[in-house]
N, C-alpha and C positions, 0 to 999 in steps of 0.2 A: 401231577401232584394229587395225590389225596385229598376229597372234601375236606374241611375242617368242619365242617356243619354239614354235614350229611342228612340231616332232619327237614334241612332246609330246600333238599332238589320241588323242583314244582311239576305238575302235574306234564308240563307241555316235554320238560328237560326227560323227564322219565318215559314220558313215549319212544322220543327222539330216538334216544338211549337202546330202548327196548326194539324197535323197526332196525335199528342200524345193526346190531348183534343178536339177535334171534332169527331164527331162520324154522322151516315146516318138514325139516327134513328127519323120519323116523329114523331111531338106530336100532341097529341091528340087536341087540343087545335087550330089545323089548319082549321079545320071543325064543332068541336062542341063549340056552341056560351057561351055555359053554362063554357068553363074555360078560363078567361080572363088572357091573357098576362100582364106578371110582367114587369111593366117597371123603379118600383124603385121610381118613383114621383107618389104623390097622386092625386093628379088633373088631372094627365093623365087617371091612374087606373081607376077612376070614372066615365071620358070622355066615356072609352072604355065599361064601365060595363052599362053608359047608351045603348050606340050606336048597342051595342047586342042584347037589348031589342029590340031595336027600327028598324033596318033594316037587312033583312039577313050580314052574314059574306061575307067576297069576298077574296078566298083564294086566293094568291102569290106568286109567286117566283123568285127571281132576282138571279143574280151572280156577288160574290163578286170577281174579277179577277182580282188576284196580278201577275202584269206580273214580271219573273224572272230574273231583268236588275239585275249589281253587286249590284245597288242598288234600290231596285225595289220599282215599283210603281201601283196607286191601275187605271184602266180602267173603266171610267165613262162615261156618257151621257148627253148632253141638249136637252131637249125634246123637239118636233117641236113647233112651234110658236103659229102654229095654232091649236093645238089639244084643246080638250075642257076642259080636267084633268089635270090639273100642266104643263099648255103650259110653256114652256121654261125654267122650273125647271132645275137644276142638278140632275140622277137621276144612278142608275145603271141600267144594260140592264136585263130586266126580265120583268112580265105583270101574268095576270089572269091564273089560272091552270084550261088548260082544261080536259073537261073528255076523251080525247084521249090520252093526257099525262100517261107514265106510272108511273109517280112520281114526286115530286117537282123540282128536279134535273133537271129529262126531260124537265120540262117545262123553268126552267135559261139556258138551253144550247139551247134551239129552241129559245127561243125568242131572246137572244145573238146574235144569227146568222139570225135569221129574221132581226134585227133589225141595227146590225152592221156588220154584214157579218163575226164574228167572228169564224171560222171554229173548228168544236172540236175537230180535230185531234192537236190542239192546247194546248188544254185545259185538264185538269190533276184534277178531282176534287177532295176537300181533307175531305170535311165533311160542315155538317148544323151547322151555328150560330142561336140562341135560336129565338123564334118566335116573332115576333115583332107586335103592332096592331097601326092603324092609325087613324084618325081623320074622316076618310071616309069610313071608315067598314073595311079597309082592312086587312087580316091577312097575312105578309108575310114571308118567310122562305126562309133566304139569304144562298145561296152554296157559301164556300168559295172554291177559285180553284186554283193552279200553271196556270199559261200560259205560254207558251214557245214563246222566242219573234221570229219574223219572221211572225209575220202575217200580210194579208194584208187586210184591212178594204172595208167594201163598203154601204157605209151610207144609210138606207133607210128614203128618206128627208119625207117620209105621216108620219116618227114616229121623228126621232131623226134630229136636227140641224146640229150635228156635236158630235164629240168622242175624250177624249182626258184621257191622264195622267197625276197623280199627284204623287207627291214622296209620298210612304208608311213613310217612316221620319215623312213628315211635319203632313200625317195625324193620327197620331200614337203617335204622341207628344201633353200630356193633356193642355201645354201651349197655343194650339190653339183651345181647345174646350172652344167655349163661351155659356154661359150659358141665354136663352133669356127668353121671358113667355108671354103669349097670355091669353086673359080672355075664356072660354068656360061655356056659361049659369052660368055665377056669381061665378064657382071656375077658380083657377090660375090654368094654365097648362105650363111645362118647359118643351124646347126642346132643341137641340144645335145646333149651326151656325159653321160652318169651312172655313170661306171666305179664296181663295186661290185667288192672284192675282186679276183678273178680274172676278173671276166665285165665287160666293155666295152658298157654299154648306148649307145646311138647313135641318128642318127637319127629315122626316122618313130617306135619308140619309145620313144627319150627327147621328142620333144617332144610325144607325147600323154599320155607323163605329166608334162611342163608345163603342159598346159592342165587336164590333171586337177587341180594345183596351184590355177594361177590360177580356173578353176570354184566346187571345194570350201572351198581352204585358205584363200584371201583374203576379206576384209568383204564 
């Protein structure tokens, strides 16, 4: 059965949760253009199947860091102002995998820490949420992770504005997922929005913490 209080899981249910159904295993689909990411909307599907065609893929990896408060919360990003890709988006800490990375993983835990000085001795990772593709080639593959609180940040302002948390509750409760649509070359395309206070979450992530939803939070 379905939570009825979904706002309500706790920190320890949501690891549980997270160890029992995530798993470290890459898909194929990160690299080769030919298997296009499921994203459940047709207008997206189609965006994506043109976009494969049309420009190399641009593999990804961010990290999804649920810090371990009693009642924890998810560790996000606003991207610098002036950058020239999704300036001043909401975003998680992660960026392009390179070929010195040994793995996706590697690459959400160096950028994390390039980028917010989040230390790994911090960080606890628990496995990959499903592949997600973007509107801009990208293919990304989000590590979900424990963090341990005590850390201390140290912002690199040429990538990120600032760094902050949100209750895992608020974002983890489907009453805040809205459901918006954008035209792309004459089909409809849906994404979802999670405005928190003053920060406008959007996009690729809001909807990877949709799936992180539907993943952990669901039967």
């Amino acid at each position: 059965m379905l939570r009825s209080d979904p706002a309500a899981i706790s920190s320890a249910e949501f690891f549980d949760r997270a160890r029992a159904r995530l798993r470290f295993d890459v898909p194929a689909g990160l690299s080769d253009p030919s298997l296009i990411p499921a994203s459940g909307d047709q207008g997206t599907d189609r965006m994506l199947e043109i976009l494969a065609r049309e420009q190399p893929i641009r593999p990804a990896a961010v990290l999804v860091a649920v810090v371990e408060h009693p009642q924890p919360t998810v560790l996000l990003t606003q991207r610098a102002a002036h950058l020239n890709d999704h300036a001043g988006q909401i975003s998680f800490p992660g960026g392009k995998i390179d070929a010195t990375d040994t793995s996706p993983l590697d690459t959400a835990l160096r950028e994390a820490e390039e980028e917010i000085g989040l230390q790994r001795e911090f960080v606890d990772p628990v496995g990959y949420l499903d592949l997600y593709g973007t509107s801009f080639g990208f293919r990304i593959l989000p590590t979900v992770a424990r963090v341990r609180p005590g850390f201390k940040l140290r912002i690199n302002q040429s990538e990120v504005d600032d760094a902050f948390e949100v209750p895992l509750a608020f974002l983890m409760n489907p009453a805040n997922h809205q459901m918006h649509s954008k035209e792309f070359r004459g089909m409809e395309r849906s994404y979802y929005a999670m405005p928190f206070e003053d920060r406008y979450i959007w996009g690729a992530t809001a909807g990877i913490l949709r799936v992180l939803y539907e993943r952990i939070c669901l039967p």
